[in-house]
Backbone as a ProteinNet text record, in pm:
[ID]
protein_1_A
[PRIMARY]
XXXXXXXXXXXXXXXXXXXXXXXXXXXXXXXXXXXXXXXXXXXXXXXXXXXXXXXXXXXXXXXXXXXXXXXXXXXXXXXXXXXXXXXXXXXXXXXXXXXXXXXXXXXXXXXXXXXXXXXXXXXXXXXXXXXXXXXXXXXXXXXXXXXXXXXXXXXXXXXXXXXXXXXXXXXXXXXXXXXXXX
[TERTIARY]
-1769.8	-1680.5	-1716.6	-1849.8	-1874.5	-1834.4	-1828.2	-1813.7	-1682.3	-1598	-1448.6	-1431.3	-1470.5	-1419.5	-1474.1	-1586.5	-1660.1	-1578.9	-1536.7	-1456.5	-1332.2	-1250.4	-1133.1	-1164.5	-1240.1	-1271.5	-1320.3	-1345.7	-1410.8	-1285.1	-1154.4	-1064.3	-970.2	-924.9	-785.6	-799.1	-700.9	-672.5	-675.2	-621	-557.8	-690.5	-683.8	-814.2	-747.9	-657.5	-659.4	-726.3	-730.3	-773.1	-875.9	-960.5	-1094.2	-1165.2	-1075.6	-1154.8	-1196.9	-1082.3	-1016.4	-1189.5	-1230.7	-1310.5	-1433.7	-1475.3	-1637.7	-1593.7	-1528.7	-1527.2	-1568.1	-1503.5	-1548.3	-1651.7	-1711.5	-1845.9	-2004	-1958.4	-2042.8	-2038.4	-1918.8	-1950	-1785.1	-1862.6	-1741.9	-1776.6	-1745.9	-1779.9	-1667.5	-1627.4	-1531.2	-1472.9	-1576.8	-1563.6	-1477	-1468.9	-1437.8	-1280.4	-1180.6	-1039.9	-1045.7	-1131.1	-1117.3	-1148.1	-1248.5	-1277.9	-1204.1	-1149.8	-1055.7	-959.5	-889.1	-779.7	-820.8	-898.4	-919.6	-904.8	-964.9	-945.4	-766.2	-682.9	-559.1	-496.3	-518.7	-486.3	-518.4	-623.1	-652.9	-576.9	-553.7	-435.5	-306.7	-295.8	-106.1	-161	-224.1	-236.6	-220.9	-298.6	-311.5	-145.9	-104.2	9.1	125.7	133.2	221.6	213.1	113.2	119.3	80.2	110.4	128.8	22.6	-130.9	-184.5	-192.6	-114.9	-53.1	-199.5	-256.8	-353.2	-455.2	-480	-614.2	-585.2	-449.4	-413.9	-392.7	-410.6	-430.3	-534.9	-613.8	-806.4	-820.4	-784.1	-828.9	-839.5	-643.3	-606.8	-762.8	-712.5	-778.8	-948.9	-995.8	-1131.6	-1092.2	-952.8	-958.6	-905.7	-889.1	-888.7	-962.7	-1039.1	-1155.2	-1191.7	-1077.7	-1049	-1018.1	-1015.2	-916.9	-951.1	-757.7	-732.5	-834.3	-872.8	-1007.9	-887.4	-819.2	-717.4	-712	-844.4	-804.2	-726.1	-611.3	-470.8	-538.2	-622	-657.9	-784.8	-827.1	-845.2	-767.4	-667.6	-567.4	-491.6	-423.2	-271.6	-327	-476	-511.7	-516.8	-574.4	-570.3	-411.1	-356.2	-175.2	-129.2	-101.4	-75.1	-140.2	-257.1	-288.5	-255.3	-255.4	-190.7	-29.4	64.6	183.2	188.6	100.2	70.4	61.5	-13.7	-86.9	59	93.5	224.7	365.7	354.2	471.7	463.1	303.2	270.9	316.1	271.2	293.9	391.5	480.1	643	729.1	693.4	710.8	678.9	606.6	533.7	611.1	682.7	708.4	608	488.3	387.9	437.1	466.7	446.8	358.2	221.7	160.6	18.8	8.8	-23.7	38.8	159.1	228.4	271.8	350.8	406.8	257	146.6	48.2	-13.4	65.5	-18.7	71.1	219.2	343.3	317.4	244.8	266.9	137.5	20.8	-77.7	-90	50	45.5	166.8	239.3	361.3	283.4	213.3	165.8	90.9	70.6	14.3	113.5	283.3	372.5	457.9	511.8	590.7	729.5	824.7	978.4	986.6	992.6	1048.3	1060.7	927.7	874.6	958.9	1010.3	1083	1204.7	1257.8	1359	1283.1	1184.8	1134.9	1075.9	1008.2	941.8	1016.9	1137.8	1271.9	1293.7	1322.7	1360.7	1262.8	1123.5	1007.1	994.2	1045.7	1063.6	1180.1	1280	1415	1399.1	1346.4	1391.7	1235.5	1134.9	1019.7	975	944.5	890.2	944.3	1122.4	1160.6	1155.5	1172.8	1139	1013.2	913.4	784.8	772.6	839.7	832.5	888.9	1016.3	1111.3	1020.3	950.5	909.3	758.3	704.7	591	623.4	736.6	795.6	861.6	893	951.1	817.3	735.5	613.1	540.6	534.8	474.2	608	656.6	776.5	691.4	747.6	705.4	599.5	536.7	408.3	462.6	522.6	534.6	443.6	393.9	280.9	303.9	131.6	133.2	177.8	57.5	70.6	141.1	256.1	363.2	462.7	433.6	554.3	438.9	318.8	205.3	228.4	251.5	261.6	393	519.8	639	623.1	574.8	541.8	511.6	411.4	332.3	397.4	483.6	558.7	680.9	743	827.4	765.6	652.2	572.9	555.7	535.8	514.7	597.3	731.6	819.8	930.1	940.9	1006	956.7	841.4	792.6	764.4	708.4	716.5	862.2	942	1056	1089.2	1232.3	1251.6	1297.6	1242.5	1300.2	1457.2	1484.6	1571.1	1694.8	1604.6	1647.8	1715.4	1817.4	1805.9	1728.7	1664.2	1554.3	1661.1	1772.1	1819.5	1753.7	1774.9	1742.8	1535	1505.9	1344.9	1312.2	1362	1395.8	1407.1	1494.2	1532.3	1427.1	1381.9	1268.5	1192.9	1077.3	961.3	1022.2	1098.1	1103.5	1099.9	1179.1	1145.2	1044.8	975.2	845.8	716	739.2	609.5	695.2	781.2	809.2	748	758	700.4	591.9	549.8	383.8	286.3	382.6	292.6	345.6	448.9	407.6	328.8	307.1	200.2	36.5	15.6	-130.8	-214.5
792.9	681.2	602.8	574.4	510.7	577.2	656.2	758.3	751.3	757.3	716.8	590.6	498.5	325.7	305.2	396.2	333.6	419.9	548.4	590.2	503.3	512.9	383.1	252.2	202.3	57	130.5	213	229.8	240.2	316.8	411.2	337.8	221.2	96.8	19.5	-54.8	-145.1	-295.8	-259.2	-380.2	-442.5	-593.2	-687	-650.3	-649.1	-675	-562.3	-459.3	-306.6	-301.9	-329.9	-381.7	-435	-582.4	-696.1	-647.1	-551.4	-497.6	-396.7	-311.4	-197.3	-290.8	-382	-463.6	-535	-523.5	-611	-470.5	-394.5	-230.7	-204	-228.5	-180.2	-261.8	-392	-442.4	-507.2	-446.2	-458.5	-374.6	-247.5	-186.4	-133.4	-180.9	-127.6	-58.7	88.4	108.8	27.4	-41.1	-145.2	-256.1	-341.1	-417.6	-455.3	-490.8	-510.2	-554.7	-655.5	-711.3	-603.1	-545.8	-474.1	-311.4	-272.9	-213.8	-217.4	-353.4	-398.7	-377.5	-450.9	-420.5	-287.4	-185.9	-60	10.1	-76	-47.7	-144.2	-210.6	-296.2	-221.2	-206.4	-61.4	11.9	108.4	197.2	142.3	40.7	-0.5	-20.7	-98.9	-177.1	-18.7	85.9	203.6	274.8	250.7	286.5	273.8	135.4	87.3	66.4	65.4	106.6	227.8	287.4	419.5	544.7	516.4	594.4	681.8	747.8	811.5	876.7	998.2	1093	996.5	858.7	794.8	751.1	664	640.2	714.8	765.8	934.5	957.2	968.1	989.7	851.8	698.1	615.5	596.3	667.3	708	820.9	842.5	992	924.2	785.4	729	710.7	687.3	636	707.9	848.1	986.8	1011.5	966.1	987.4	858.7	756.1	695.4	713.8	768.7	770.2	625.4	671.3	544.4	494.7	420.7	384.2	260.1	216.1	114	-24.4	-52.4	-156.8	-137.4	-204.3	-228.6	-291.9	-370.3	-391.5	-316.2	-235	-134.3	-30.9	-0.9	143.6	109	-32.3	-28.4	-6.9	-15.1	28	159	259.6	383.5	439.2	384.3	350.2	376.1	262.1	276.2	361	400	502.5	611.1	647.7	782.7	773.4	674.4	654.5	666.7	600.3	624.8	738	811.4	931.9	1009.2	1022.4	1062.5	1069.5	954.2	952.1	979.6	983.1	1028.6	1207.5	1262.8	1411.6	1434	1354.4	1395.3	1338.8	1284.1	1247.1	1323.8	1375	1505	1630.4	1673.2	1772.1	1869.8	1776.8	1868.7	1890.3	1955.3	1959	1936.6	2086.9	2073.4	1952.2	1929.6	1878.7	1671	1723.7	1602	1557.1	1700	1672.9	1663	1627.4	1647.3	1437.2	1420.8	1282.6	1196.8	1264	1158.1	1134.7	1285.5	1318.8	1189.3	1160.2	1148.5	1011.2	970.9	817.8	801.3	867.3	825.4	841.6	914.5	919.2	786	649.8	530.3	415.1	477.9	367.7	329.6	273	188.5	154.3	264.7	234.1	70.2	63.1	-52.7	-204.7	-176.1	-271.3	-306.4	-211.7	-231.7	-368.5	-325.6	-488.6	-605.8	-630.3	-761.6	-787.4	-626.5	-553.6	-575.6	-561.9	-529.7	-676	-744.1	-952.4	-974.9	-957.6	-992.6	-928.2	-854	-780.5	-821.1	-865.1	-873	-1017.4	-1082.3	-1227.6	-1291.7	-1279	-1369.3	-1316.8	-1206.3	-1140.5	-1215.4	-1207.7	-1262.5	-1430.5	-1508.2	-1662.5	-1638.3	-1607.6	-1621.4	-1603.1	-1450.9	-1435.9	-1538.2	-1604.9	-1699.9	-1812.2	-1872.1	-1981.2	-1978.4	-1879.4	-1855	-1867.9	-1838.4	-1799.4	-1973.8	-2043.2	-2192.1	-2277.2	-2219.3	-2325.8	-2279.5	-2193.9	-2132.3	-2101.6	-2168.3	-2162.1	-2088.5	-1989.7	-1892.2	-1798.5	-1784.7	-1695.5	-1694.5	-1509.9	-1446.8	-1395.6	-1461.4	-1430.2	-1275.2	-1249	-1060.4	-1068	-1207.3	-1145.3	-1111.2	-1192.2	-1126.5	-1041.4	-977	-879.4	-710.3	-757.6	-607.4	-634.4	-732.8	-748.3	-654.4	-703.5	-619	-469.2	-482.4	-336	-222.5	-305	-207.5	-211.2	-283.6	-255.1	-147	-173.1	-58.4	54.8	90.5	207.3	260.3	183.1	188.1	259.8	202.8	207.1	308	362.1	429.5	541.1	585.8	734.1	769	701.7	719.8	759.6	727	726.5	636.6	630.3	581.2	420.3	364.5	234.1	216.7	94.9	26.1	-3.9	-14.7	-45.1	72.8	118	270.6	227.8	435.4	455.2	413.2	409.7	391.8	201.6	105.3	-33.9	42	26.4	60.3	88.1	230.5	242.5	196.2	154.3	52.9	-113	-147.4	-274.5	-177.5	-65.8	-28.7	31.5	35	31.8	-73.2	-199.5	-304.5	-360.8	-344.1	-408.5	-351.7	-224	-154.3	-186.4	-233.3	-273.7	-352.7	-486.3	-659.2	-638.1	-551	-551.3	-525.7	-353	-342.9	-447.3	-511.9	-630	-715.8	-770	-862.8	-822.1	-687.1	-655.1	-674.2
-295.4	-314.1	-441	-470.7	-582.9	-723.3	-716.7	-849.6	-906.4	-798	-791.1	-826.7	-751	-784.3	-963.1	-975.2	-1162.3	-1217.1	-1186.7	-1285.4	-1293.1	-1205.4	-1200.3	-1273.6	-1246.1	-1308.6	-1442.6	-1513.8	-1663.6	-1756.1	-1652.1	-1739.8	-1732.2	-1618.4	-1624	-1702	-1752.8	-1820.4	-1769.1	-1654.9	-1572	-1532.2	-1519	-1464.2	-1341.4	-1233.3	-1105.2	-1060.2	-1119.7	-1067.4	-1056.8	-1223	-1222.4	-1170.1	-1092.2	-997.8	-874.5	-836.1	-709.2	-679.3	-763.8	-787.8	-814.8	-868.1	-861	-680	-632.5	-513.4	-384.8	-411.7	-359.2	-395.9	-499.4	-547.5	-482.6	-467.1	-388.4	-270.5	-191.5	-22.2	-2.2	123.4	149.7	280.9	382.4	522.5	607.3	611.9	693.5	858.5	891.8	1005.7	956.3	848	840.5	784.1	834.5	786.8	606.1	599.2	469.9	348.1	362	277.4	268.4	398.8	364.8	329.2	338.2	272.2	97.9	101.2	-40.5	-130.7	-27.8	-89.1	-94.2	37.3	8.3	-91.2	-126.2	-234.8	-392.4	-343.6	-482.3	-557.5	-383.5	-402.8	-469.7	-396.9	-405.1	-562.2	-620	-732.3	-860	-783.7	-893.9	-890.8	-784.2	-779.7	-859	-820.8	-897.1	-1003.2	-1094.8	-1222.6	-1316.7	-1209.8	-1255.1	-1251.7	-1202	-1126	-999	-993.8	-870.9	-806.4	-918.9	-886.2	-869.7	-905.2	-855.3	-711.6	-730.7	-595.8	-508.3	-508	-420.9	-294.4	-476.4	-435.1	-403.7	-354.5	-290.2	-154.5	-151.4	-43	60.6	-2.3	93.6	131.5	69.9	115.5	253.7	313.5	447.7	534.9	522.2	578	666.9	704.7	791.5	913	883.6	1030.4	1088	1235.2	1386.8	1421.7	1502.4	1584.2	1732.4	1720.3	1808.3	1923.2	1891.1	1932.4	1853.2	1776.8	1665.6	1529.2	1553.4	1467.8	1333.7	1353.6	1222.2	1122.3	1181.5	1136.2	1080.8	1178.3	1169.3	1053.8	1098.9	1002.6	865.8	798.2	650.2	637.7	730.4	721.4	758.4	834.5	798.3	730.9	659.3	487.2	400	394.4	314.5	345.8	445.5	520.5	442.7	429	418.7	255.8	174.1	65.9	-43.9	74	2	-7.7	148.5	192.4	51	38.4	-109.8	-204.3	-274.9	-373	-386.7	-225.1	-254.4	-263.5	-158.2	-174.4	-336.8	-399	-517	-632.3	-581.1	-696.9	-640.5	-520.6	-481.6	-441.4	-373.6	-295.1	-145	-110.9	43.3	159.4	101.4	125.8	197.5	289.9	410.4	400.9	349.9	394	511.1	557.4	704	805.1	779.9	862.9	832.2	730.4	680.9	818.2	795.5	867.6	1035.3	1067.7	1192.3	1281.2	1224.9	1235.8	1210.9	1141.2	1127.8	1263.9	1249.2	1359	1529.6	1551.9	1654	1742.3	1636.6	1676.1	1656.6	1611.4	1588.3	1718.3	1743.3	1832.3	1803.8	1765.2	1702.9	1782.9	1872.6	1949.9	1918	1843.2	1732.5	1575.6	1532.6	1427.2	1409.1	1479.3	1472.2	1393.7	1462.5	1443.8	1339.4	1274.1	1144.1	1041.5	1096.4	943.3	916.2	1036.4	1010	929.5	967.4	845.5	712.9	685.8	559.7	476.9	578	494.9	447	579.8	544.2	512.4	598.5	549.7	436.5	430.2	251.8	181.8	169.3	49.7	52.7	167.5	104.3	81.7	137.6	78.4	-89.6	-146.7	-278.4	-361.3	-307	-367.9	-352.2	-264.1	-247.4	-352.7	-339.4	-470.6	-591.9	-618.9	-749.9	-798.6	-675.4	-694.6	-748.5	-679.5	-679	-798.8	-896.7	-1036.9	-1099.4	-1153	-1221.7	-1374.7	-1360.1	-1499.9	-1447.4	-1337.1	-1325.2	-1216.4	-1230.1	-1066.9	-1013.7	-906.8	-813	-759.2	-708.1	-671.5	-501.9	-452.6	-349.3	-219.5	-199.4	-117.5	-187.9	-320.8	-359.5	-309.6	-337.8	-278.1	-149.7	-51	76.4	109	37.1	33.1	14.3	-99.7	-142.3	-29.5	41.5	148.9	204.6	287.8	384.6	368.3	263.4	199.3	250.3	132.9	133.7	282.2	366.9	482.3	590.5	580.1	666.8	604.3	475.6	385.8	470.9	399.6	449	655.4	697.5	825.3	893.1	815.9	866.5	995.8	1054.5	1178	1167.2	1057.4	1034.1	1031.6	1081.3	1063.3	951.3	840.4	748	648.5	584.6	488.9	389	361.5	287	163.5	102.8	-30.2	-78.6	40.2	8.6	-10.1	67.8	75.4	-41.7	-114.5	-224.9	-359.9	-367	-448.5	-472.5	-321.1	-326.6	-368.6	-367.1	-394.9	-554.9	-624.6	-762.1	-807	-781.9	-859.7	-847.2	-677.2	-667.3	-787.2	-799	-866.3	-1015.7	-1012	-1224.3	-1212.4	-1133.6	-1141.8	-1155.3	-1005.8	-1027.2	-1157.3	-1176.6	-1314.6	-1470.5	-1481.4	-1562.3	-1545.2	-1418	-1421.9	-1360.8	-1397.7	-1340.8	-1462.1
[MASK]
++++++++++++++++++++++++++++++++++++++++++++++++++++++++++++++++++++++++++++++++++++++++++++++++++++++++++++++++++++++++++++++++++++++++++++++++++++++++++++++++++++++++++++++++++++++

């Protein structure tokens, strides 16, 4: 894992990536939500500006969680599972995609979605609008990476609520904004 985060942090440009990778570098406990967040924050962050093949290999650090029944654990290996997931299908890999989807869907709860999609449609965006009111000229990251993930999230798993064309469409403009302001 270390070899990965210094190469990443030597070869980006971006300070958030950088910050993102000294914060991984000196405390990273697969137990702990925060610090795995961090490492999905990584990802999304390499992502969206255009590191696919790193975001990849970040992904795949959290390959090696099973679901134990803590959600805040899982939902990071979640998203990376969902992550990794788009990257291949985006590249036109196949190969062990349908195995990323299966393995994340097996701990989801369709039933749950409704209430998933109201928070995506409607709280994401006042939150972004209301960030964006309160820094007039400096669009804030962190409820558009909050968006982001959820996209990412609910796009590839399939089964959502919402069509993949809107999902779509938010996870392109989200990853333009992002990578202007990383």
């Amino acid at each position: 894992m270390e070899e990965l985060i210094e190469r990443i942090m030597a070869s980006a440009k971006e300070k958030t990536i950088k910050s993102l990778c000294r914060k991984i570098l000196k405390k990273c406990s697969f137990r702990s939500k925060n610090d795995l967040s961090n490492v999905t924050l990584l990802a999304t962050r390499l992502y969206a500006c255009g590191y696919e093949d790193d975001a990849a290999a970040v992904c795949d650090l959290l390959s090696g969680i099973t679901f134990s029944g803590n959600y805040d654990i899982w939902d990071r290996a979640d998203y990376a599972a969902c992550l990794k997931a788009r990257i291949l299908r985006e590249k036109g890999i196949t190969e062990g995609y349908e195995e990323l989807l299966k393995r994340v869907n097996e701990h989801r709860d369709p039933k749950l979605y409704p209430n998933i999609a109201e928070y995506y449609r409607t709280t994401l965006n006042r939150n972004i609008e209301s960030d964006d009111q309160a820094h007039p000229g400096k669009k804030g990251d962190f409820w558009r990476l909050n968006k982001l993930i959820h996209a990412v999230r609910y796009r590839e798993a399939g089964g959502f609520p919402i069509p993949d064309e809107e999902l779509e469409a938010d996870i392109r403009d989200l990853k333009d904004t992002l990578k202007e302001i990383s």
